[in-house]
N, C-alpha and C positions, 0 to 999 in steps of 0.2 A: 253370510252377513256379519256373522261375529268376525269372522277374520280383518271386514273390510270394516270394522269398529276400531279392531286396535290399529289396524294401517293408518288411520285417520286420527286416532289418537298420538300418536306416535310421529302424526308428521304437526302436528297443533303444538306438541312440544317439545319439538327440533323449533317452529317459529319461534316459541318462546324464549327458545334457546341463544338468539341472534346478540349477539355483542358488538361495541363498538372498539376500536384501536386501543389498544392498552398504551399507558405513556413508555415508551424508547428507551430513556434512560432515564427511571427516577429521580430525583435528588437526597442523598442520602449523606447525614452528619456524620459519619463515620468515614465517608470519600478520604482515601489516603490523597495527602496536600504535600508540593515539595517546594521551600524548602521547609522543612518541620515548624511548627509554629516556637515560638513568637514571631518568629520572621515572617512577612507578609507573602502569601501564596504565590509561585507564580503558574505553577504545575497544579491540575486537578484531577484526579482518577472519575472517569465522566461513567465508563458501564465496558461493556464485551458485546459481541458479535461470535456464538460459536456454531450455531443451526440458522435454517430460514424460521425457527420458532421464534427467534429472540428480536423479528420485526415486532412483535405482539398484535398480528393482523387480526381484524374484525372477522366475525362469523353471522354468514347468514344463518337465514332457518335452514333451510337448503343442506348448505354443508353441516350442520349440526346431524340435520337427519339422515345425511350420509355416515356421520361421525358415528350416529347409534347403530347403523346396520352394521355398518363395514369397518368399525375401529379406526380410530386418527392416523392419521395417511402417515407414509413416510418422513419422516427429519430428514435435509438433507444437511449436512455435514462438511464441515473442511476436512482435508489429511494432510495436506502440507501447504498451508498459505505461506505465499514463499516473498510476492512485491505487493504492491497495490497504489489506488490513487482513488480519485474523485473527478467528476467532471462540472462540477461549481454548482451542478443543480438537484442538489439531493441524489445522485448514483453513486454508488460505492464500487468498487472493482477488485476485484481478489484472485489474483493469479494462484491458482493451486497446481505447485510442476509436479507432482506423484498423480492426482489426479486428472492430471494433465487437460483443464478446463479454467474459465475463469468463472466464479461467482460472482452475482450480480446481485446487491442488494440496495433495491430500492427504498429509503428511507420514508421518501415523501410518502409514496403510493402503496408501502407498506406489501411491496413483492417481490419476491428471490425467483431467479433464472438461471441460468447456465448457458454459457456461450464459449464455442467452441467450431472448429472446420468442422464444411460437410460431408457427408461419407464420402464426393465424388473430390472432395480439396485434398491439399497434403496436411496430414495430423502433425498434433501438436506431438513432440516426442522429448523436450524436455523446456517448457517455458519457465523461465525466472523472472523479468523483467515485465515493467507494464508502465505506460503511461496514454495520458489524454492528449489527444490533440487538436486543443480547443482552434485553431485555424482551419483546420481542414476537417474538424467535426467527427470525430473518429477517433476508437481505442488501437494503437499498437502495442504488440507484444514479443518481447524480445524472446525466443526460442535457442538456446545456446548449442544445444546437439542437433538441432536440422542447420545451425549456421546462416538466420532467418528472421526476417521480422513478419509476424501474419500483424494485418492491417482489418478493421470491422468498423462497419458505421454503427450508429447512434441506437440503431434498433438491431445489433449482434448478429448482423447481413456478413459474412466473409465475405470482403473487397479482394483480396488477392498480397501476396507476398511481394515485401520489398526488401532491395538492397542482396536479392538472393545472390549468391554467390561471390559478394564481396567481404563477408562479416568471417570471421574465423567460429568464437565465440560467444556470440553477444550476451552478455548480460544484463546491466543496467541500461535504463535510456530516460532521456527525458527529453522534450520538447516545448522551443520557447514557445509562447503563447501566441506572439504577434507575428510572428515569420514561417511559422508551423518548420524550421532547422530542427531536426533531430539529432539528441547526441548520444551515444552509445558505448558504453564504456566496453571494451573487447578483451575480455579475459586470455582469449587466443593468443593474439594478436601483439600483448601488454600493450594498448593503444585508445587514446580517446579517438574515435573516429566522427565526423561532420558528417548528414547527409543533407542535402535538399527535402524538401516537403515530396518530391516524387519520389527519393531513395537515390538520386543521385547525388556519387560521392565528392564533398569539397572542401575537405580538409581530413589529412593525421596527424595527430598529435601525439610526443612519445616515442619510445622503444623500449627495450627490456633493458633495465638498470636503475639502479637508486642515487640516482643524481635529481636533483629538479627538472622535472618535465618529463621525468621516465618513469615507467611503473612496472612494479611486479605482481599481477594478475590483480587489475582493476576491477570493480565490483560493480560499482553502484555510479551515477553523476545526477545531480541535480544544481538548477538555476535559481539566482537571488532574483530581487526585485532591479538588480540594475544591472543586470546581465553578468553576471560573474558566476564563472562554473568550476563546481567543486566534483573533486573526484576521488573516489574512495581506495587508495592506493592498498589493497588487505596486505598483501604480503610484505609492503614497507612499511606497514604497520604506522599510516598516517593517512590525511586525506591532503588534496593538494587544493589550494584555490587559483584560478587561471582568469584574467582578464576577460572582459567580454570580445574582446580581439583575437582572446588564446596566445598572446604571446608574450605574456610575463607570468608566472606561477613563484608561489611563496608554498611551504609546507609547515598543515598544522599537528603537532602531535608528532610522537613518535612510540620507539616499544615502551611498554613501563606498565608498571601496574596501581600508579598512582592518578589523581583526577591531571588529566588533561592528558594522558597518555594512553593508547592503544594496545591490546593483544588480537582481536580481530574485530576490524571495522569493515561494517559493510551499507546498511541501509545508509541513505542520507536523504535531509529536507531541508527547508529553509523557513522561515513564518516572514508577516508581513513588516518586523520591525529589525531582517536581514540577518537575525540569529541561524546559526546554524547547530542541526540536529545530528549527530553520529551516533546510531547503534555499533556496540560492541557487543557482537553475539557470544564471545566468552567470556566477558564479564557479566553477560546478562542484567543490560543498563542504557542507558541514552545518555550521553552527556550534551550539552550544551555551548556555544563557544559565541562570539563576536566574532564581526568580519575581519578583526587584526586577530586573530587564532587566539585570542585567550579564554580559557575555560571559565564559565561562568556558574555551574550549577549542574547535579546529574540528576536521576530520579530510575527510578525500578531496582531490583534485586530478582536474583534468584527464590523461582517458587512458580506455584499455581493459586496463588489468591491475585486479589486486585493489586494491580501495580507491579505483580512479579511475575518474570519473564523465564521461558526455558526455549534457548534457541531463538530469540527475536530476530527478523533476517530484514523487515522492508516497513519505511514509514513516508507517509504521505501527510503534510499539512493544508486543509482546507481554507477557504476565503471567509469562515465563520472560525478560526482559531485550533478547532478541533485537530489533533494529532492522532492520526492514526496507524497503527502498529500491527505487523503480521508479526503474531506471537508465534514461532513457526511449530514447536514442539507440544504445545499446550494447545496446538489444533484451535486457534481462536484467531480474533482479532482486539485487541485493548484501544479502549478509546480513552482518551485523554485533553483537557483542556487549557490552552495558553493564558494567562491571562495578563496583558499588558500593564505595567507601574501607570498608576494613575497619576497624572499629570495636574500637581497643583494649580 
């Protein structure tokens, strides 16, 4: 009788125990701002993502009185967030290639998953690349050592592999929104390659050389708001922008180690007022440019506090302004916020 005293007491203050969602990303005066003040913000240091802890989800009684028997369950963790992206409605997605899975962090609904092939699929064996593809409702992900795009719907269902046997190396990809075209930057290959929404291939672009329109081990591609595709040329130490036709290219940036110049570019994004984002994972930094390639403003530094990067490799910009960053060495994600010139 005593026993079933304290079981009952013990489950009365687990219910007591039950919490609601903690706030996401506080707001905090101390948020590092770029460019430094007095000049007006345009950059905000918004919070991190490093466990499924830092959703700050609510606790029932329930799990609380699991929490008192059995200690706080597992953290699950990044080890190398390497691309990522968003699917416009509060899902986060976080290609981890050492872990070889994607992290799924739900914002809204405040829950972390893992999504990954099934034992009877072929495994992931080295993913880098990841994009949404809001046409045909579906995460792909570029696989550069199976030479492979695996394909998943909206609930982390493996759909099956595309483009299998035609990709060298994929690594980056992006996909327009209204045509579900995938483009795939091919490290292998030095090639921007086209596919169809099925995986069938209509268009290369490229060869190995540093002339305009040629690349040496292409990383990363991402699309503007008016269809123009930029490609992160690493080894030319530039990225290129391409027509939405693909058949005129201009190059922005070259080696240097001043603002507007390159030692390794790889992530790329765009925001909605067509600026474009380049991480420079050895400068451990993001600069900023215009669609005619001039540099406008960087922001991050080397470190592990907010705003500083060690090894940043992949940034995805949302339809809510947020920029978000695989911090790849600091095993995190940095979150970041655009904030447009206010229009007199």
């Amino acid at each position: 009788m005593r026993r079933t005293c304290i079981i009952l007491n013990a489950v009365l203050l687990a219910a007591g125990c039950a919490g609601k969602p903690g706030e996401l990303f506080p707001p905090s005066a101390d948020a590092p701002v770029w460019p430094a003040p007095p000049a007006p913000a345009r950059i905000r240091y918004v919070g991190q993502l490093a466990t499924d802890a830092d959703l700050k989800p609510g606790r029932s009684g329930l799990e609380g009185f699991g929490q008192a028997l059995f200690g706080r369950k597992e953290r699950h963790g990044m080890v190398s967030p390497y691309a990522l992206c968003t699917d416009g409605g509060g899902r986060l997605f976080v290609v981890d290639s050492h872990a070889q899975l994607i992290h799924v962090f739900d914002l809204d609904a405040r829950r972390y998953a893992q999504w990954k092939p099934g034992k009877k699929d072929p495994p992931f064996r080295q993913p880098v690349g990841i994009a949404y593809d809001a046409a045909g409702k579906r995460v792909l992900v570029a696989d550069s050592v199976a030479g492979t795009l695996f394909a998943f719907d909206v609930r982390g269902v493996f759909l099956g592999e595309i483009a299998a046997g035609r990709l060298d190396r994929p690594c980056g990809i992006a996909v327009h929104p209204a045509t579900g075209r995938i483009y795939v930057a091919d490290v292998g290959s030095h090639q921007l390659v086209v596919l169809s929404s099925g995986g069938e291939e209509l268009q290369r672009v490229g060869r190995r050389g540093a002339g305009i329109g040629e690349f040496n081990y292409p990383t990363a591609v991402a699309l503007d708001n008016l269809g123009r595709v930029y490609v992160s040329d690493s080894l030319n130490f530039r990225v290129q922008q391409f027509s939405p036709d693909l058949r005129t290219a201009k190059q922005i940036g070259s080696k240097g180690d001043l603002p507007g110049y390159f030692s390794q570019p790889k992530g790329l994004a765009t925001d909605r007022d067509g600026h474009l984002y380049v991480i420079d994972s050895q400068f451990e930094t993001v600069q900023v440019f215009n669609p005619e390639g001039q540099v406008l403003m960087d922001f991050g530094s080397e470190g592990r506090g907010p705003g500083e990067f060690w090894l940043p490799t992949g940034i995805c910009i949302d339809s809510n302004n947020r920029i978000w960053i695989a911090d790849s060495y600091n095993q995190r994600v940095q979150v970041f916020e655009y904030q447009p010139e206010v229009q007199p």
